[in-house]
C-alpha positions as CSV (number, residue, x, y, z in Angstrom):
1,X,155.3,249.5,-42.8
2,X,153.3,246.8,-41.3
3,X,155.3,244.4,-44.0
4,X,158.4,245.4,-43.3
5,X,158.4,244.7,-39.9
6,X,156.6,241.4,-40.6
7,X,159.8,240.3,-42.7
8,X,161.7,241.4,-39.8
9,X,160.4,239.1,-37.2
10,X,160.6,236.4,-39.9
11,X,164.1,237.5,-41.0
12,X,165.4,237.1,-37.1
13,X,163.1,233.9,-37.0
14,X,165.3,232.4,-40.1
15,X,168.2,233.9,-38.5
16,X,167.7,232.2,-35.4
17,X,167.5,229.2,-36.8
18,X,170.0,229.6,-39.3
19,X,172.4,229.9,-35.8
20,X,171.2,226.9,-34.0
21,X,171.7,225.0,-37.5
22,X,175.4,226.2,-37.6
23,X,175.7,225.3,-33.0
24,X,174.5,222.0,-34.6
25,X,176.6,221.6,-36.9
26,X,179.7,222.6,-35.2
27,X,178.8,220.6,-32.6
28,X,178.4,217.1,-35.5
29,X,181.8,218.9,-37.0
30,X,183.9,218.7,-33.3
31,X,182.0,214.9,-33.1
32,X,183.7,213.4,-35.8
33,X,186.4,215.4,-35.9
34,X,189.3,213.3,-35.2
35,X,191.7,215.8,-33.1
36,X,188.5,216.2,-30.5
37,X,187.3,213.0,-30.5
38,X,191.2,211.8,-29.8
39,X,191.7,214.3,-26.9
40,X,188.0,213.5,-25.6
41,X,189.5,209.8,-26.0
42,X,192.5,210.8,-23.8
43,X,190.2,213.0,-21.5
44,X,188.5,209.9,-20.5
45,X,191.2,207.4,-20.4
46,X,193.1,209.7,-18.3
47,X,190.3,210.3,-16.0
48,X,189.7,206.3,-15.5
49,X,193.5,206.4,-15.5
50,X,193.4,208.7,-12.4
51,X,190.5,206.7,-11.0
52,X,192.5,203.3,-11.3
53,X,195.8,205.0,-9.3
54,X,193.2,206.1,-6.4
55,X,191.8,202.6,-6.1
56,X,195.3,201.3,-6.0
57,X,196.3,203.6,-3.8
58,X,193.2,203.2,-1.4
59,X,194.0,199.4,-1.8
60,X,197.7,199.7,-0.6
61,X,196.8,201.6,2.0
62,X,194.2,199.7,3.0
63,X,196.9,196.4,2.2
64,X,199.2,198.7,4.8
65,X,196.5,199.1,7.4
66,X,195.7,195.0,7.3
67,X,199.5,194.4,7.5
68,X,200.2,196.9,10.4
69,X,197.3,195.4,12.3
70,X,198.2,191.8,11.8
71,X,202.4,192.7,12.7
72,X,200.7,194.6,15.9
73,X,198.4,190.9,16.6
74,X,201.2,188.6,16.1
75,X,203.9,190.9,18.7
76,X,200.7,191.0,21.2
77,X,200.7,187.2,20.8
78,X,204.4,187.2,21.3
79,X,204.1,189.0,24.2
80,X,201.4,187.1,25.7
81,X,202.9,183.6,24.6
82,X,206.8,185.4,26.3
83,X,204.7,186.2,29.5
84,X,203.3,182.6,29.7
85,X,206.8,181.3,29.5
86,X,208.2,183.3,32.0
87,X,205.5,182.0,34.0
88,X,205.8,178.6,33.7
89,X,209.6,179.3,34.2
90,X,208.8,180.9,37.5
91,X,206.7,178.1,38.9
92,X,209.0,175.6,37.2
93,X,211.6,176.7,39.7
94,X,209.3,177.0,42.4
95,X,208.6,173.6,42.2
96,X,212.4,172.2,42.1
97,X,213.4,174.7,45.2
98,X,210.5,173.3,47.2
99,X,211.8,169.8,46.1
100,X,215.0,170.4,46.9
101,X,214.1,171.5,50.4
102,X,212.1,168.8,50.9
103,X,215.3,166.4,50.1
104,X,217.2,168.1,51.9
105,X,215.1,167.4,54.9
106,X,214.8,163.6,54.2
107,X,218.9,163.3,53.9
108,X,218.9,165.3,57.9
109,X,216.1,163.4,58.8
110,X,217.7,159.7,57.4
111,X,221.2,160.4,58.8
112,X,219.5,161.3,62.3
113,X,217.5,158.3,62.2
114,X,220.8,156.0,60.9
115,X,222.6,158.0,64.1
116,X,220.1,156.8,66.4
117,X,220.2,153.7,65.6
118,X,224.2,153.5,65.6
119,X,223.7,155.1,69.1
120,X,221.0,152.8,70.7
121,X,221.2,149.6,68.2
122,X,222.6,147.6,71.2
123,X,220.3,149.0,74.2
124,X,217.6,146.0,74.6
125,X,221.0,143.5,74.3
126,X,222.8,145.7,77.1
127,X,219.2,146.3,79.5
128,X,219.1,142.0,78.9
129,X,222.3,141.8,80.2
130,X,223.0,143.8,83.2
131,X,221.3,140.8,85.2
132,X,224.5,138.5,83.8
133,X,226.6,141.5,84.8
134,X,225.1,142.0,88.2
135,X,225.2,137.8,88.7
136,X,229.3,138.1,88.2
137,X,229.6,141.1,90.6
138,X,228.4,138.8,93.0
139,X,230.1,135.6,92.0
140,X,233.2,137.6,92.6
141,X,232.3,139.1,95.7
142,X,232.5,135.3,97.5
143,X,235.0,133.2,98.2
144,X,235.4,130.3,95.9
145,X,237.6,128.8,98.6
146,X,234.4,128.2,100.9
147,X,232.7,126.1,99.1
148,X,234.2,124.9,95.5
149,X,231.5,123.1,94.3
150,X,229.5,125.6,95.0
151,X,231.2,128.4,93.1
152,X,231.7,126.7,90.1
153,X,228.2,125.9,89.7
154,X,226.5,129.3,89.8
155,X,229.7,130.9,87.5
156,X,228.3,128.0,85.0
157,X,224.7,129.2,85.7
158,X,226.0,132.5,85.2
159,X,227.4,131.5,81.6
160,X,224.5,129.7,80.5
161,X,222.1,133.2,81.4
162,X,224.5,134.9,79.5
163,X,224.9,132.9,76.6
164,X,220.7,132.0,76.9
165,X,220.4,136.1,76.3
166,X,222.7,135.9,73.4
167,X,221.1,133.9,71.7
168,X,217.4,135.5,72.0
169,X,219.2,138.1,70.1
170,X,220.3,136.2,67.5
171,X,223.9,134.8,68.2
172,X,223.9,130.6,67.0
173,X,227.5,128.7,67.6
174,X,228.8,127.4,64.4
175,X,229.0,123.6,64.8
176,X,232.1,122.5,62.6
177,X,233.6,119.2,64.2
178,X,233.8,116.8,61.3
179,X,232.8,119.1,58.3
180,X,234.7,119.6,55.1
181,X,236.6,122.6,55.4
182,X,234.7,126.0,54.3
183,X,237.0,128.9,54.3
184,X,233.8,130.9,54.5
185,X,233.5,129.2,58.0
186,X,236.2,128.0,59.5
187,X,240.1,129.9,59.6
188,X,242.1,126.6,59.4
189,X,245.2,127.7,61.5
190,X,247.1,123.9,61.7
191,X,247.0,120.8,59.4
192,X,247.5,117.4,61.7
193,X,247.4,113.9,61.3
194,X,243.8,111.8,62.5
195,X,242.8,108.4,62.4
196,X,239.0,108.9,62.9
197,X,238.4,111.8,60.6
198,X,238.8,112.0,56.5
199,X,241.8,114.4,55.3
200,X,240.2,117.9,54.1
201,X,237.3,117.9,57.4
202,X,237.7,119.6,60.4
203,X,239.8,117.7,63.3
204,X,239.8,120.0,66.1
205,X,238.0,123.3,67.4
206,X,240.5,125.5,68.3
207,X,237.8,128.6,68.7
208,X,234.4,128.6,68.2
209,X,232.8,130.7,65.5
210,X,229.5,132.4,65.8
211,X,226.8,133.4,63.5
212,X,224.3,136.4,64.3
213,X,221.0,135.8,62.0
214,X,222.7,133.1,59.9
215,X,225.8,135.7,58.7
216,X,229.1,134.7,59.8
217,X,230.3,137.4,62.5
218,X,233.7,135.2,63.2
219,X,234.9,132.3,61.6
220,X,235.8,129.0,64.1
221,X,239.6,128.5,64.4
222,X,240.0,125.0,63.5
223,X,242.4,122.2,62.1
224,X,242.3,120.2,59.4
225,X,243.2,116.5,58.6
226,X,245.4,115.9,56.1
């Protein structure tokens, strides 16, 4: 009795390993079977197959995000560089209304100053005159029949105040008797015949002519020798 069950234990020992032998075997067997080791093949290409798409999907998305954020940095730039010009705009007219008041003012203020002195050019010349003026108004309140002489030497004072004020403001009498004719200077009005003076000069003063500050304000009337 005690024998059999010896052989037992050592019949399930056997047996026992007589199973792991055949797990082992099967498990060599599925190894270098080709079926298994072609789908274990696929199993893992597929898997790093599935792992690549994620990763490329991961980088577009990520490629996305990068693009979003630099569209959303460029606009903001946009923006910002758009607000700056409007800016700039703004002042920029600012600047060429202000101007354009300011010319504005300078024209009004030039014609005012160009009136005044249309208006009041002449006011010393007439103040240095009312003394001439005064003079006559009593030259012509006598009698020239009382004394002749008399008379005609304070109207000739009176001309020679007058024509002394004249001439502080400029007025100089154009000397021509004997020059060669100048049509900027004299207005030759005759043509006569003269012993004394060359043909083409002036013969005879027929008006004077008068120069204020060395411009010609009126030609002397004059003739010429021919």
């Amino acid at each position: 009795m005690s024998e059999e069950k010896v052989m037992t234990e050592s019949d399930e020992i056997k047996i026992s390993q007589d199973d792991a032998d055949d797990t082992k075997d099967a498990e060599t067997a599925a190894d270098t079977d080709p079926a298994v080791t072609e789908s274990k093949a696929d199993g893992e290409a597929g898997a790093e197959a599935s792992d690549s798409e994620t990763g490329s999907e991961e980088d577009a998305k990520s490629d996305e995000s990068s693009s979003d954020e630099s569209e959303s940095s460029d606009k903001a730039k946009e923006d910002n560089a758009s607000a700056d010009s409007d800016d700039d705009k703004d002042s920029g007219n600012e600047r060429y209304m202000r101007l354009m008041a300011e010319f504005q003012n300078y024209k009004k203020r030039v014609a005012k100053e160009k009136s005044d002195i249309r208006e009041y050019a002449t006011e010393k010349l007439i103040v240095e005159l009312l003394p001439v003026l005064d003079n006559f108004e009593r030259a012509l309140a006598s009698s020239a029949e009382d004394d002749p002489a008399a008379y005609a030497k304070g109207m000739e004072m009176i001309f020679t105040q007058m024509k002394t004020e004249l001439q502080k403001s400029g007025l100089k009498e154009l000397d021509v008797l004997g020059e060669e004719f100048d049509p900027k200077l004299h207005n030759a009005v005759m043509t006569e015949e003269h012993e004394e003076i060359e043909s083409g000069k002036v013969s005879k003063v027929l008006q004077k002519g008068y120069a204020l500050n060395d411009k010609v304000i009126r030609p002397a009337m004059v003739a010429v020798a021919k």
